[in-house]
C-alpha positions in Angstrom: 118.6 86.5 98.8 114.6 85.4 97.9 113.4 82.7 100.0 113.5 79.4 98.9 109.2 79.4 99.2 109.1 82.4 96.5 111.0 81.1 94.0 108.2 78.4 92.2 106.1 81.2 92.3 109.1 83.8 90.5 109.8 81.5 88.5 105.8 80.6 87.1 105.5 84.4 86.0 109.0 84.2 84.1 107.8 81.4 81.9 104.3 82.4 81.4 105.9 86.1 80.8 108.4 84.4 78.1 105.3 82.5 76.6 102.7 85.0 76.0 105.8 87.3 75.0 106.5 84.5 72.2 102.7 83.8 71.4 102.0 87.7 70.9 105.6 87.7 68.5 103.9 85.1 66.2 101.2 87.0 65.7 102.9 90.0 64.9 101.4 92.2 67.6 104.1 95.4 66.8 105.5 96.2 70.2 103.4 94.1 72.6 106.2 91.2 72.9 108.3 93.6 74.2 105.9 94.9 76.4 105.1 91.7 77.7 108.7 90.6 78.6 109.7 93.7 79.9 106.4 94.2 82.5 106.8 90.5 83.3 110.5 90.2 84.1 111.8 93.9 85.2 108.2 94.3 87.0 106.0 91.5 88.3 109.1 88.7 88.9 110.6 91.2 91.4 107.7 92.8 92.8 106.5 89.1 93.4 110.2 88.5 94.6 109.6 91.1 97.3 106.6 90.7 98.5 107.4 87.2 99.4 110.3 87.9 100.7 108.7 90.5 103.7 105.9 88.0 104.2 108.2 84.9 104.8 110.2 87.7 107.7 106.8 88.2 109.3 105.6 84.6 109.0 109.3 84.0 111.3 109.3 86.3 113.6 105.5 85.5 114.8 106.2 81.6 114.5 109.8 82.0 117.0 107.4 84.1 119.5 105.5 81.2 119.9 107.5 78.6 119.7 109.6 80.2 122.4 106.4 80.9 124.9 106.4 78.7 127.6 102.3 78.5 128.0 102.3 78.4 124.1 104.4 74.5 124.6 102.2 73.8 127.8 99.1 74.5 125.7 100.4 72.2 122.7 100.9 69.5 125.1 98.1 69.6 127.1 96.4 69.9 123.3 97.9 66.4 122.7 96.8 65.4 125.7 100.6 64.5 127.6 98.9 66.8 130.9 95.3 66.4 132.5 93.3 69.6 133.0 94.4 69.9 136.4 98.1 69.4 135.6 97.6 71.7 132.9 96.3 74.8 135.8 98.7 74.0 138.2 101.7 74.4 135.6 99.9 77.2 134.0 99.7 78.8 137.8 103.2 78.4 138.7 104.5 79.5 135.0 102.2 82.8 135.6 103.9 83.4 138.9 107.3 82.9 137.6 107.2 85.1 134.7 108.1 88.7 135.3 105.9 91.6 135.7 107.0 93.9 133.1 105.3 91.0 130.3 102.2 91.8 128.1 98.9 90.8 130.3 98.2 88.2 127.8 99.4 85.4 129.7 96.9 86.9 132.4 94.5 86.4 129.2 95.5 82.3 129.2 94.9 82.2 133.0 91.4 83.5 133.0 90.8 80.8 129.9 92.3 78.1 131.5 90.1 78.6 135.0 86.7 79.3 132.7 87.6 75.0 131.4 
């Protein structure tokens, strides 16, 4: 099923679709109406449809990476200031020796940072 994000955006191109497909039928435009109605609703409405769809996927699986990091929550707090800068190092120390070897070096990455502050 389409996101619940994509569906203002769907549903903008149907009505402007059923609009310009009524305007160009007034003024007796031969066979643009159809045109119209059939590039808006068979074409653009799904393509838009999809491509929102894959975006919103993406958008998840980054945002449940990082909400699920452990020095991604000990950054945000010690962002909103609930951990001094030393308390912040020592946590960020004992998390890095924790975490198993096999890992990205990124967190490596956040050590280096966190020693250069």
């Amino acid at each position: 099923m389409v996101p619940l994000k994509s569906w203002p955006g769907v549903g903008l191109v149907l009505v402007v679709t059923l609009g310009l497909s009524a305007l160009t039928a007034v003024l007796s435009l031969g066979a643009l109406p159809a045109v119209v109605a059939i590039a808006g609703w068979l074409i653009v409405a799904p393509a838009l449809a999809i491509l929102t769809y894959y975006e919103d996927d993406a958008e998840a699986d980054s945002e449940s990476e990082t909400a699920d990091s452990p020095v991604a929550t000990l950054r945000e707090r010690y962002a909103r200031g609930d951990l001094t800068e030393a308390e912040f190092e020592r946590r960020l120390d004992t998390l890095l020796e924790t975490e198993p070897a096999e890992q990205s070096t990124e967190p490596d990455r956040e050590r280096t940072v966190a020693k250069e502050r």
